[in-house]
ROKOL-400927 format. One record per residue: residue number from 1; x, y, z of N, C-alpha, C, O in turn. Coordinates in Angstrom, 3 decimals, padded with zeros to 6 digits. Example, Ala and Ser with C-alpha at 12.3 -4.5 7.8 and 13.67 -1.06 7.14 Angstrom:
     n        nxx        nyy        nzz       caxx       cayy       cazz        cxx        cyy        czz        oxx        oyy        ozz
     1    013.190   -005.690    007.800    012.300   -004.500    007.800    013.200   -003.300    007.800    014.236   -003.319    008.465
     2    012.850   -002.250    007.080    013.670   -001.060    007.140    012.900    000.030    007.870    013.409    001.138    008.039
***
This chain:
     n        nxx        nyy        nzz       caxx       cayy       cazz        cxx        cyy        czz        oxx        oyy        ozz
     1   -016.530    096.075    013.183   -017.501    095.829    012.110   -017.134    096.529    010.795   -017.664    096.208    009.731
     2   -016.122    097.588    010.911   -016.015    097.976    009.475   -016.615    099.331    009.654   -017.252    099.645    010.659
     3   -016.351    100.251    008.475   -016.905    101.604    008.203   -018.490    101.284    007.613   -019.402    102.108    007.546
     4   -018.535    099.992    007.250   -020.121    099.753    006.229   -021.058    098.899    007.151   -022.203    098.677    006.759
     5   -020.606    098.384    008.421   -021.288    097.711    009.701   -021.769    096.230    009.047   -022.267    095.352    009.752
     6   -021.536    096.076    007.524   -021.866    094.878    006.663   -020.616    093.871    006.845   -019.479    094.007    006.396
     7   -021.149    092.814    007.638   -019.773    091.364    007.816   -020.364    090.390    006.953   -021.447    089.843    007.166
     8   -019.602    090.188    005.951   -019.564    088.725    004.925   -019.409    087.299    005.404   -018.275    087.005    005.026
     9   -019.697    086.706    005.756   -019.148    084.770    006.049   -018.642    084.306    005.260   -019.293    083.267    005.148
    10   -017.607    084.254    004.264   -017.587    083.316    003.333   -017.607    082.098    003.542   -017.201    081.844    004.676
    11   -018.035    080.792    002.679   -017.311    079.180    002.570   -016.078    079.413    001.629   -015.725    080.352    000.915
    12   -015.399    077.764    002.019   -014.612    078.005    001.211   -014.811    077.042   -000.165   -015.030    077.496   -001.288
    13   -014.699    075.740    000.147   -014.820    074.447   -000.894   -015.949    074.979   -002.126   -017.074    074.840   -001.646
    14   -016.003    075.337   -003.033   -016.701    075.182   -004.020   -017.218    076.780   -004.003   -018.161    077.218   -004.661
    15   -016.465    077.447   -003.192   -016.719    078.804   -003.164   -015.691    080.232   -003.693   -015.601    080.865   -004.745
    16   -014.858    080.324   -002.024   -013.684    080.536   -002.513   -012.452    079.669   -003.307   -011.659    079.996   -004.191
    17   -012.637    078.638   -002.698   -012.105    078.074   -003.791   -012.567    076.826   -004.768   -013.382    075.957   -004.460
    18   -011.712    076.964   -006.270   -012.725    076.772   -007.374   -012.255    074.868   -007.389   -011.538    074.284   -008.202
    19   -012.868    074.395   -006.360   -012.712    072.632   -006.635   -013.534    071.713   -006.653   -013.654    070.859   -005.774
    20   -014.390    071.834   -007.994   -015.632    071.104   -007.827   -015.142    070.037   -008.741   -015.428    068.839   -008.729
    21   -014.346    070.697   -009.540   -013.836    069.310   -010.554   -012.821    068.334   -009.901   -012.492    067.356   -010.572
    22   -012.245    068.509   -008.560   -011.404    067.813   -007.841   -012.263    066.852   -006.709   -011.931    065.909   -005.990
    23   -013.506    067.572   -006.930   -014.357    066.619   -005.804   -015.396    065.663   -006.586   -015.878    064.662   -006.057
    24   -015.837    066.288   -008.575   -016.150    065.007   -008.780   -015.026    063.962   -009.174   -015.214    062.746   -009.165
    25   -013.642    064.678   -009.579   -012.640    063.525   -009.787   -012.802    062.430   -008.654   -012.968    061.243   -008.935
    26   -012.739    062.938   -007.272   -012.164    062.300   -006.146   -013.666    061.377   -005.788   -013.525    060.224   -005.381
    27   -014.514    061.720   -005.892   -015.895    061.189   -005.419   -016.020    059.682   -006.918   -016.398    058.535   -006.676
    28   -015.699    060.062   -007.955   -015.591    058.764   -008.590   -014.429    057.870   -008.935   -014.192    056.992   -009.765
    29   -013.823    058.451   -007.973   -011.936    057.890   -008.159   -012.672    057.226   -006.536   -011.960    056.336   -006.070
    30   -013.646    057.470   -005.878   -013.718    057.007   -004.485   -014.736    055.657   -004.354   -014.593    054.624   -003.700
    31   -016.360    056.323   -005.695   -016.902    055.081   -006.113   -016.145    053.541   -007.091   -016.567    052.385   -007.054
    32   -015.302    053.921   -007.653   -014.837    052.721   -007.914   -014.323    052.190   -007.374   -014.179    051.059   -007.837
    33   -013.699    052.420   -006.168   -013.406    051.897   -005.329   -014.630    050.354   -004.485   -014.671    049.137   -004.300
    34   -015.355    051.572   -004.271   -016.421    051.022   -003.450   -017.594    050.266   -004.521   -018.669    049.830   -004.108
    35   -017.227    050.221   -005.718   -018.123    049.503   -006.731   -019.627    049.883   -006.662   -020.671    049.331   -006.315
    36   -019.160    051.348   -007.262   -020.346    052.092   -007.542   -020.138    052.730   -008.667   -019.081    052.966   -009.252
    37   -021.873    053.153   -009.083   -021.294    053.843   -010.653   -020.740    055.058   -010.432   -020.905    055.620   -009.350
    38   -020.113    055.535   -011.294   -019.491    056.945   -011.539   -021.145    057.631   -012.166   -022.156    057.179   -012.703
    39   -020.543    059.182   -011.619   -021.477    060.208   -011.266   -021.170    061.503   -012.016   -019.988    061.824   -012.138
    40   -021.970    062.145   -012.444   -021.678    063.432   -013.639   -021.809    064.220   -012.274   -022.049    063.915   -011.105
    41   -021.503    065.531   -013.069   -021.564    066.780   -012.897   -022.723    067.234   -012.158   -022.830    067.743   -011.043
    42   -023.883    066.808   -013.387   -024.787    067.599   -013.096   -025.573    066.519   -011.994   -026.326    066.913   -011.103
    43   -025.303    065.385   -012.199   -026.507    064.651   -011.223   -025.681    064.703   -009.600   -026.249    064.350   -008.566
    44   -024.315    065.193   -009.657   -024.009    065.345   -008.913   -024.213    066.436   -007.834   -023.985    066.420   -006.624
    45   -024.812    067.575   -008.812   -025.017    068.981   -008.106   -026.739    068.915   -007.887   -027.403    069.789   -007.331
    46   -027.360    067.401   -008.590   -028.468    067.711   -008.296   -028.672    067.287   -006.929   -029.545    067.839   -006.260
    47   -027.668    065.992   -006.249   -028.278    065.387   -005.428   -027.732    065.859   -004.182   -028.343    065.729   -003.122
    48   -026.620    066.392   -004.274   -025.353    066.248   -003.124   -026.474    067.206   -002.196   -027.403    067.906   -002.599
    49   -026.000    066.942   -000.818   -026.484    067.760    000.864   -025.799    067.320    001.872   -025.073    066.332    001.978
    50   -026.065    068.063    002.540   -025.171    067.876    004.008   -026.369    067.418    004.802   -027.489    067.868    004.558
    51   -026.046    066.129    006.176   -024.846    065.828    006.391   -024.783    064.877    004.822   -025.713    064.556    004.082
    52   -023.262    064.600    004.698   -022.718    064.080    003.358   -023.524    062.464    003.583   -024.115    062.113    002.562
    53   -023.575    061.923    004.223   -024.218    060.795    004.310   -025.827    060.457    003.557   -026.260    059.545    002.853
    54   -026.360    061.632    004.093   -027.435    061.588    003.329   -027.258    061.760    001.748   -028.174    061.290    001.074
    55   -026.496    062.201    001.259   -026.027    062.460   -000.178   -025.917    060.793   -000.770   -026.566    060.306   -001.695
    56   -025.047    060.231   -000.050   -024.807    058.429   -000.267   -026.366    057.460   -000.006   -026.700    056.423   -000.579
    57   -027.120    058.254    001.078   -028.367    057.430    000.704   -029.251    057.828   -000.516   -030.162    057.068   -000.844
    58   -029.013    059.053   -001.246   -029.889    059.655   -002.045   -028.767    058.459   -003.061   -029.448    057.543   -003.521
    59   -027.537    058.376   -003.369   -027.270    057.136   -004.525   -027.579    055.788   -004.532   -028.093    055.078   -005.396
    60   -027.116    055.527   -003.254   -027.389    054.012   -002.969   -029.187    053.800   -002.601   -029.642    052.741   -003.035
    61   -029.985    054.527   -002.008   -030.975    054.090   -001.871   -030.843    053.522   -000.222   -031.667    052.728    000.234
    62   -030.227    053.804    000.208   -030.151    053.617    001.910   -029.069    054.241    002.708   -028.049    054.451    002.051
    63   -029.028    054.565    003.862   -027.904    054.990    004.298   -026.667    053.972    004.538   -026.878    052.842    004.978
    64   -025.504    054.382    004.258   -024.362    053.339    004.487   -023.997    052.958    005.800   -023.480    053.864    006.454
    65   -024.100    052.076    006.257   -023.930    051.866    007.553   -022.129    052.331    008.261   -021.089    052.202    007.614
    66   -022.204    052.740    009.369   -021.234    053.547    009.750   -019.709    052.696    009.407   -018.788    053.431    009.049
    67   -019.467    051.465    009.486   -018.464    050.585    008.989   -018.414    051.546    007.133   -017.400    052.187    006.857
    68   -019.457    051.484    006.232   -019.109    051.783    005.143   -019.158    053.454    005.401   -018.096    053.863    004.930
    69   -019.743    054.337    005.815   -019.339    055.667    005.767   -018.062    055.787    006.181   -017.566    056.596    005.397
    70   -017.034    055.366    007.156   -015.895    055.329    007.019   -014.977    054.840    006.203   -014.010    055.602    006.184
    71   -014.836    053.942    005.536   -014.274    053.678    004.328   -015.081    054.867    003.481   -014.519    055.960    003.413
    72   -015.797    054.774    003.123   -016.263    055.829    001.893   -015.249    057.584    002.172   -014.606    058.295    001.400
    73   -015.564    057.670    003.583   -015.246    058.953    003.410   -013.797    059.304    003.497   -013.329    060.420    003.270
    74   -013.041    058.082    003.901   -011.243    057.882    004.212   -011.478    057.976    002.761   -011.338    059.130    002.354
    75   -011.892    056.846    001.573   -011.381    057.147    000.169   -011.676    058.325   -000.463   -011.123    058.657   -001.511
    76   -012.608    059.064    000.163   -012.870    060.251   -001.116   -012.090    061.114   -000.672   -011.888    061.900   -001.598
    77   -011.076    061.671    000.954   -010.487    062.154    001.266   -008.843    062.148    000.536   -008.006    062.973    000.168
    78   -008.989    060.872    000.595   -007.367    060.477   -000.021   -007.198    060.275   -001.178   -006.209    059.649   -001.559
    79   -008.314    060.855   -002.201   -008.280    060.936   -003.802   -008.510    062.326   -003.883   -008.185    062.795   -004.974
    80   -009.117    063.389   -002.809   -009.569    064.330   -003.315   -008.163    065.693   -002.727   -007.933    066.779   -003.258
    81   -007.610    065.189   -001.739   -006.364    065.618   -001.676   -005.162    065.757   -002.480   -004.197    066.492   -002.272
    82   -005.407    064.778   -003.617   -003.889    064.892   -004.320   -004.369    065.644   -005.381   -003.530    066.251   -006.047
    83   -005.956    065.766   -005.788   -006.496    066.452   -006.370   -006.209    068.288   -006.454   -005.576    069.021   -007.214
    84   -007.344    068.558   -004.816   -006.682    069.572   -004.655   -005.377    070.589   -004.826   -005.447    071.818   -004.835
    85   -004.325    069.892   -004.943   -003.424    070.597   -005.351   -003.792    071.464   -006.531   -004.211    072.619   -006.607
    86   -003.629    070.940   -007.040   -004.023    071.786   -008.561   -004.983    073.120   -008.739   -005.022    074.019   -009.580
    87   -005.736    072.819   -007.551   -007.111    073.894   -007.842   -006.470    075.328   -007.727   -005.261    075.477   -007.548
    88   -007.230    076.223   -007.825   -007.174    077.491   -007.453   -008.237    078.433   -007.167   -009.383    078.027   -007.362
    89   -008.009    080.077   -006.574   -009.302    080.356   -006.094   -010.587    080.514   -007.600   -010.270    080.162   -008.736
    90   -011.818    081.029   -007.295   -012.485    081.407   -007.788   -011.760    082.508   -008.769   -010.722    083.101   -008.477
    91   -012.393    082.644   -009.809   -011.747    083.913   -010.113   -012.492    084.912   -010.227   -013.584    084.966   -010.792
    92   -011.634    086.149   -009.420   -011.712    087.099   -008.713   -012.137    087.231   -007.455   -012.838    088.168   -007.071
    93   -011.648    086.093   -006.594   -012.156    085.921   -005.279   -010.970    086.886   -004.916   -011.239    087.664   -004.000
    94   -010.016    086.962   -005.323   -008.643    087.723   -004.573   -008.936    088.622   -004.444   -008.973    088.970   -003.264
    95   -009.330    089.598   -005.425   -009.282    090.701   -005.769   -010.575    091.429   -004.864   -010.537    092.549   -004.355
    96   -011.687    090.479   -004.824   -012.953    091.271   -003.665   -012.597    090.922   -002.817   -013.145    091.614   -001.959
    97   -012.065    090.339   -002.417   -011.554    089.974   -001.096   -011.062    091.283   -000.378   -011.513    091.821    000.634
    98   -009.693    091.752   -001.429   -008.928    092.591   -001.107   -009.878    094.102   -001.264   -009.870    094.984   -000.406
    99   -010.312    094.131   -001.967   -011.659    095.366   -002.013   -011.676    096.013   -001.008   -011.136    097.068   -000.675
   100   -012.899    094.728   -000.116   -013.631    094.772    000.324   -012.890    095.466    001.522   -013.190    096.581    001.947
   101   -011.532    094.392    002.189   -010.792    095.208    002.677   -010.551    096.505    002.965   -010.876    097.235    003.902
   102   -009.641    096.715    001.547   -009.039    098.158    001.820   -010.647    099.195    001.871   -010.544    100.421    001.910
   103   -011.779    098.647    001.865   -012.613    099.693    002.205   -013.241    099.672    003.089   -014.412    100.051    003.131
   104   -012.535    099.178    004.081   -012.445    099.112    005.463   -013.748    098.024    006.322   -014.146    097.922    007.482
   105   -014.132    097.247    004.794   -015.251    096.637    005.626   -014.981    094.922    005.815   -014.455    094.331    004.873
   106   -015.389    094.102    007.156   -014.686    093.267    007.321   -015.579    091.808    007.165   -016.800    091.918    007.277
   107   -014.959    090.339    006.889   -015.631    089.308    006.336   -014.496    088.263    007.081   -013.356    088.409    007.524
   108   -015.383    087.219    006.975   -014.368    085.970    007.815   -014.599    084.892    007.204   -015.477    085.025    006.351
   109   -013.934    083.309    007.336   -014.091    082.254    006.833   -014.752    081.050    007.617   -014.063    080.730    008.586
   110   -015.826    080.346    007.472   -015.993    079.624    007.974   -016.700    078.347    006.874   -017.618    078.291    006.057
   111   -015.578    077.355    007.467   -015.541    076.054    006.161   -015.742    075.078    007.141   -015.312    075.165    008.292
   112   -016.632    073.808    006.523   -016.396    072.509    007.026   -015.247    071.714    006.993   -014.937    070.931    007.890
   113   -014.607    071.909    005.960   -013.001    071.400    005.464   -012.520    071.429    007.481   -012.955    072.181    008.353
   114   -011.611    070.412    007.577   -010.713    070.478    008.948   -010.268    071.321    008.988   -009.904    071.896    007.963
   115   -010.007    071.988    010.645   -009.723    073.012    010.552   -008.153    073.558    010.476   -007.763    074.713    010.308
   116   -007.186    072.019    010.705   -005.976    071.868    010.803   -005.376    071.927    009.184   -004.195    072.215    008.988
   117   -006.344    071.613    008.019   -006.022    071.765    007.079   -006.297    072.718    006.055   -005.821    072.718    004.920
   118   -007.363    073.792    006.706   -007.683    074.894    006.220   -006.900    075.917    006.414   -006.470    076.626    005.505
   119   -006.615    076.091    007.827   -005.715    077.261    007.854   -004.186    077.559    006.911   -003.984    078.550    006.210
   120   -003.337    076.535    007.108   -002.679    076.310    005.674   -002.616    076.315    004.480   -001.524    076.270    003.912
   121   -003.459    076.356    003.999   -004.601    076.037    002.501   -004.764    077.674    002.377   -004.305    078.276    001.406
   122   -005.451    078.331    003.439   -005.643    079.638    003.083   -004.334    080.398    002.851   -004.013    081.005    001.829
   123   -003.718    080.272    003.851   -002.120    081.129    003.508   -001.551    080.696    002.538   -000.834    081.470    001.903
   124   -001.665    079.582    002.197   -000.868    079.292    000.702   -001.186    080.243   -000.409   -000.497    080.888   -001.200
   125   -002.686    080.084   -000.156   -003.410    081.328   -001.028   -003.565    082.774   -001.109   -004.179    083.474   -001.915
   126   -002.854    083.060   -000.067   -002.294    084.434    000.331   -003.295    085.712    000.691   -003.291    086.941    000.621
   127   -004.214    084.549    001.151   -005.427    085.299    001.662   -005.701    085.544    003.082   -006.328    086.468    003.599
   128   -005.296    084.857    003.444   -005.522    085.225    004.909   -005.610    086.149    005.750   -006.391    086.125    006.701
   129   -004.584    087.340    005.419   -005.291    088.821    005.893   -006.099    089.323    005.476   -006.208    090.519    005.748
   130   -007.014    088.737    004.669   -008.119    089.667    004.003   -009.303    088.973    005.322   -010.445    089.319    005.017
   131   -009.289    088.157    006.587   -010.458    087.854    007.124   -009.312    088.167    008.631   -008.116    088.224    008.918
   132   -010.854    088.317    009.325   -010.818    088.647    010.537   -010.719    087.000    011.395   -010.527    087.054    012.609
   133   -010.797    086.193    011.016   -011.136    085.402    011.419   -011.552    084.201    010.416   -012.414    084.291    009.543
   134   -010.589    082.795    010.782   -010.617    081.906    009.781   -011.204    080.564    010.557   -010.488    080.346    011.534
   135   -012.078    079.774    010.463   -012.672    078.478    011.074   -012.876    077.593    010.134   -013.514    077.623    009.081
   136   -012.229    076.782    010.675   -012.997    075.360    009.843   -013.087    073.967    011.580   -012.781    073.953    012.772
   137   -013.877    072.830    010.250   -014.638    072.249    011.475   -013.713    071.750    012.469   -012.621    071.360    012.055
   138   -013.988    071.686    013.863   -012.814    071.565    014.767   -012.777    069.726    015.297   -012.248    069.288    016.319
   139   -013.580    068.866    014.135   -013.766    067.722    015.179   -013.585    066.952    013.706   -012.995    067.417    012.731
   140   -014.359    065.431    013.814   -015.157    064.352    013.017   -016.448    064.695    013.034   -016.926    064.195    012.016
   141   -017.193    065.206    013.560   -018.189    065.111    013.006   -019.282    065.472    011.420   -018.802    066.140    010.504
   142   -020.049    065.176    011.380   -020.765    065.269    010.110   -022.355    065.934    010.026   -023.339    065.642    009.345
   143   -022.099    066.943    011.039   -023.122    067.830    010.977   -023.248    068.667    010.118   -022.371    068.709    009.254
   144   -024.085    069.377    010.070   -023.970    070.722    009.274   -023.406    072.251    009.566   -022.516    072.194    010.414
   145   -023.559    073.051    009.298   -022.744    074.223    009.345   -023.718    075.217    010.882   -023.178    076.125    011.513
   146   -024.594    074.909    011.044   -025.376    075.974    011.796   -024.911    076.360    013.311   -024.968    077.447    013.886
   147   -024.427    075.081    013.762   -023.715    074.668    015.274   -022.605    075.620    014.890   -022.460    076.750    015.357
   148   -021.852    075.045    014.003   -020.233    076.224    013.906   -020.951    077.455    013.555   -020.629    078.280    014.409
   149   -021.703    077.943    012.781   -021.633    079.325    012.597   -022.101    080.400    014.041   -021.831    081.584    014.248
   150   -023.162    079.069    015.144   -023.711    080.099    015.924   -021.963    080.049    016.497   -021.667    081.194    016.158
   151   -021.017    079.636    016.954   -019.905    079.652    017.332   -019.163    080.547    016.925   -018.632    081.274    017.764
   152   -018.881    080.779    015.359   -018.285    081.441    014.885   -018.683    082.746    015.053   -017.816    083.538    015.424
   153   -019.931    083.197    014.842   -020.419    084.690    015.225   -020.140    085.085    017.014   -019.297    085.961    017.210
   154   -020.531    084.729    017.731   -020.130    084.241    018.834   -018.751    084.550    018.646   -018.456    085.064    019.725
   155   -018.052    084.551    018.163   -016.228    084.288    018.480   -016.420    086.321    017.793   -015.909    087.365    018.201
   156   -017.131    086.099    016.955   -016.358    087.545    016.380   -017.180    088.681    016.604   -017.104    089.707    015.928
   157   -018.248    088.443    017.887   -019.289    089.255    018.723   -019.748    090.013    017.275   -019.409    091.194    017.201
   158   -020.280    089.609    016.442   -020.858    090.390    014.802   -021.953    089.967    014.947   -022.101    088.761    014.745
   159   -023.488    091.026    015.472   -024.661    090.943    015.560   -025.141    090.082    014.137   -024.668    090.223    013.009
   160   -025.874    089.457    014.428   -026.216    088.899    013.460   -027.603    088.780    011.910   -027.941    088.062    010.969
   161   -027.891    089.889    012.518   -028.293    090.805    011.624   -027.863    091.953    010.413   -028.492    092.621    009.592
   162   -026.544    091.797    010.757   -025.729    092.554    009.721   -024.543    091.576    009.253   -023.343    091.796    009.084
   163   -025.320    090.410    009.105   -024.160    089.589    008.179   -025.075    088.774    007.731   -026.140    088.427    008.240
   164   -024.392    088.388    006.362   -024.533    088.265    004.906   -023.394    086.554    004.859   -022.192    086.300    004.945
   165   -024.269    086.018    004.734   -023.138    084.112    004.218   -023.418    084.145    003.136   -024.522    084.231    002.597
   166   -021.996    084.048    002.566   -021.830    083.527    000.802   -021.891    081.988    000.661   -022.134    081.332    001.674
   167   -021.765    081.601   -000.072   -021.838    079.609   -000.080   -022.134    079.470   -001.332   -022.527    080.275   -002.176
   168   -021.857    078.144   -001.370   -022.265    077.159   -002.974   -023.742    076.085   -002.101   -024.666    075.487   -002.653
   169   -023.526    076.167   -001.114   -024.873    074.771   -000.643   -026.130    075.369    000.459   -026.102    076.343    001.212
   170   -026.971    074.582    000.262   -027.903    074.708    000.559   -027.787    074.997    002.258   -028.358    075.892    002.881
   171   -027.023    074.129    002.699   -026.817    073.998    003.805   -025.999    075.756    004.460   -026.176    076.321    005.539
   172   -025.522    075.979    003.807   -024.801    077.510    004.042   -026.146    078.760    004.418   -026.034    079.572    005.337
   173   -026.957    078.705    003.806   -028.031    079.290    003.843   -029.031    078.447    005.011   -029.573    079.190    005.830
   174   -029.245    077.295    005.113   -029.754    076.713    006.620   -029.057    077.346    008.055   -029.543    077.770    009.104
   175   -027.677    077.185    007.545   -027.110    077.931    009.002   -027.037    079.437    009.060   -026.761    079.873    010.178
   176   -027.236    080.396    008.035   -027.392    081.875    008.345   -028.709    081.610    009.047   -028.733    081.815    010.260
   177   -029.556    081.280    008.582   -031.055    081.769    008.839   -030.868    080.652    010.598   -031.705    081.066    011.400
   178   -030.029    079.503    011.185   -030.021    079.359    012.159   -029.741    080.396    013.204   -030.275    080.341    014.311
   179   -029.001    081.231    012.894   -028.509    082.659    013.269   -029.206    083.922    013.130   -028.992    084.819    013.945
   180   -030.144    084.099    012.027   -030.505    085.452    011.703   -030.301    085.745    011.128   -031.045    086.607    010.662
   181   -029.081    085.427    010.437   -028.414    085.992    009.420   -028.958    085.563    007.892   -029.333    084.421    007.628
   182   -028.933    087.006    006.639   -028.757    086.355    005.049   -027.672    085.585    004.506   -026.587    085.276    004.997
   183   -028.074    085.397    003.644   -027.306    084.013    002.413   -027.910    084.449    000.910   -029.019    084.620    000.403
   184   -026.553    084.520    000.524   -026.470    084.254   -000.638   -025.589    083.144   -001.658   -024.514    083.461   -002.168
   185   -026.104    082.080   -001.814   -025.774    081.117   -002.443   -025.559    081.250   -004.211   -026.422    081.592   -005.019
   186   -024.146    080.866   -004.489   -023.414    081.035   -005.366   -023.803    079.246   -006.313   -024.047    078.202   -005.707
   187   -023.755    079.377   -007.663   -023.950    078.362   -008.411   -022.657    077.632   -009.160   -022.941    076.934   -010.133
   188   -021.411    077.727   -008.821   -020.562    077.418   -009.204   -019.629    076.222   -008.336   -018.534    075.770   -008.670
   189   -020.467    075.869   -007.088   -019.936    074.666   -006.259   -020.373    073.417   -006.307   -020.014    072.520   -007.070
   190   -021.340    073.392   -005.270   -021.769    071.726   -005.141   -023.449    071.482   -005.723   -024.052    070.468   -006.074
   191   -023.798    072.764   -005.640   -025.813    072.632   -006.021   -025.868    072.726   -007.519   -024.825    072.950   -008.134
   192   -026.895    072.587   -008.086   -027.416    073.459   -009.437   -028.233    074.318   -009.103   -028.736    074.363   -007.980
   193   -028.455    075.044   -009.947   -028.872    076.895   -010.047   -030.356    075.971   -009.365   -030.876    076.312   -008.303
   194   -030.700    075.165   -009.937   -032.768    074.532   -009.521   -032.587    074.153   -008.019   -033.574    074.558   -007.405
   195   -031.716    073.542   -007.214   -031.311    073.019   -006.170   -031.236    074.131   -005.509   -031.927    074.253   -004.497
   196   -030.567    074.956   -005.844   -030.888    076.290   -004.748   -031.760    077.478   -005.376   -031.902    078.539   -004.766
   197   -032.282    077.262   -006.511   -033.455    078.115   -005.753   -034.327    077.512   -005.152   -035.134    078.212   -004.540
   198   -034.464    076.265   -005.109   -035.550    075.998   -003.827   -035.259    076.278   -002.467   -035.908    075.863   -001.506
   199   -033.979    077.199   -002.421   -033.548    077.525   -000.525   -034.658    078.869   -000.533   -035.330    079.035    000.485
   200   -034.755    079.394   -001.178   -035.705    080.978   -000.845   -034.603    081.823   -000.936   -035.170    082.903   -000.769
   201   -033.471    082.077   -001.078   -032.309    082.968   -000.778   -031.783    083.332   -002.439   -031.818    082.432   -003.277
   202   -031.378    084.507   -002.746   -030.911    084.730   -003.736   -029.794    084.268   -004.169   -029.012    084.196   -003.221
   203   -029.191    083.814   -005.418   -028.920    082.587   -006.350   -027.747    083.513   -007.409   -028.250    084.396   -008.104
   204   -027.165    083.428   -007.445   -026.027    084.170   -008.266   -024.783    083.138   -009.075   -024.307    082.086   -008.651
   205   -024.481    083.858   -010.356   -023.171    082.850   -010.565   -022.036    083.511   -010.951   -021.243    083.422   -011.888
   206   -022.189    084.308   -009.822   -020.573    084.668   -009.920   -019.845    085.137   -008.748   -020.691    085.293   -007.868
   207   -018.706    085.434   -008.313   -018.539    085.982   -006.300   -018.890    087.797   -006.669   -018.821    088.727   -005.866
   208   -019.124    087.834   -007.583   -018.817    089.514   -007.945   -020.224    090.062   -007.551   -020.292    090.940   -006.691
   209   -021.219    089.631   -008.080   -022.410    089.552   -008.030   -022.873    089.148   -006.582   -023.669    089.956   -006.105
   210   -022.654    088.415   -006.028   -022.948    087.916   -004.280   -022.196    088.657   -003.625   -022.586    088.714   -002.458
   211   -020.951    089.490   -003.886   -021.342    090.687   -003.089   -022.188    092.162   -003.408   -022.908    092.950   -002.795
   212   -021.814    092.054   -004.295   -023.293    093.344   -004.763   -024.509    092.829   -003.978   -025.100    093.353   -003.034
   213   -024.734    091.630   -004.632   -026.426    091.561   -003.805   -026.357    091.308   -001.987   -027.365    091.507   -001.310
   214   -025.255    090.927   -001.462   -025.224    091.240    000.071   -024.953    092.580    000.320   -025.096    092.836    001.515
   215   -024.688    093.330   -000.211   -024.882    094.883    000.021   -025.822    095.163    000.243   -026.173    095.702    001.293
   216   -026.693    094.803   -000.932   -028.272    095.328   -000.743   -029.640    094.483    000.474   -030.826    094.746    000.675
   217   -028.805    093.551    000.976   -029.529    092.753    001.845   -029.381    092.948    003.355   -030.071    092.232    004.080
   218   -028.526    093.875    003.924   -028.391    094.082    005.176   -027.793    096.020    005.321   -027.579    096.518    006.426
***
């Protein structure tokens, strides 16, 4: 657990790392496809939730039937990949990362991103020894985060009362509190600052700041 008994969760997509402009590129590089309108920023952070499906009935006005959620989600994958390249972390995600570390206190990753394509992704980023433990989702499915996290805590026996989930979504904060665990949701991913404060969980816009305030929360 560390000298401070305080374990962090991070996400990664829209968290640790900074790719929100690669996911609205890819999400309207994915609707024109599918002959839909293109989508801003902001109406984008107003509507988006997990599972992602429901996000497509909040545009279209119905859910896409499973024939079109597969096409939809093959195209936004294969626009938002060539995207990705380009991104990079948050800035100053490296640097608390490494902090947090060398002061002996310990934090892990757990992302919906695949998990075959996360682990790679992180070492590129040269982060990977800064967590005890790296997960992303191990299947297809399109659940939410709460199933993996009771798993993930579970994997790293970290009572769950002394951990603290960082995130950009709403849903990040659904699965601490599935656990026990706090959340602190960051405004620089997929929500707007109004979208999450309606979670009840404290609201920050910056990673510097969400760990200060998980200090003070466990």
């Amino acid at each position: 657990m560390g000298k401070h008994g305080k374990h962090l969760v991070w996400d990664w997509n829209g968290t640790l790392l900074d790719d929100i402009d690669a996911v609205i590129g890819a999400t309207n590089a994915a609707f024109a496809e599918l002959g839909l309108a293109s989508i801003t920023l902001e109406r984008y952070r107003e509507l988006y939730t997990v599972p992602v499906p429901k996000f497509y009935e909040r545009l279209m006005g119905r859910l896409p039937t499973d024939e079109e959620w597969t096409v939809m989600d093959g195209a936004f994958h294969r626009h938002y990949w060539v995207r990705a390249e380009a991104c990079g972390l948050t800035a100053g995600a490296a640097e608390l990362l490494a902090a947090r570390q060398a002061a002996g206190a310990t934090q892990s990753l757990l992302s919906l991103a695949p998990h075959a394509d996360l682990v790679p992704l992180v070492r590129r980023y040269g982060i990977a020894e800064r967590f005890v433990r790296v997960d992303g989702r191990p299947d297809t499915s399109i659940d939410g985060k709460s199933g993996h996290m009771v798993r993930h805590l579970a994997a790293l026996a970290v009572p769950a009362e002394r951990v603290v989930v960082i995130g950009d979504a709403a849903d990040d904060a659904v699965a601490a509190a599935h656990v026990g665990a706090r959340a602190v949701l960051y405004t620089g991913g997929s929500h707007s600052r109004a979208s999450l404060a309606r979670v009840g969980v404290p609201v920050v816009d910056s990673l510097e700041e969400a760990v200060a305030v998980a200090e003070e929360l466990v």
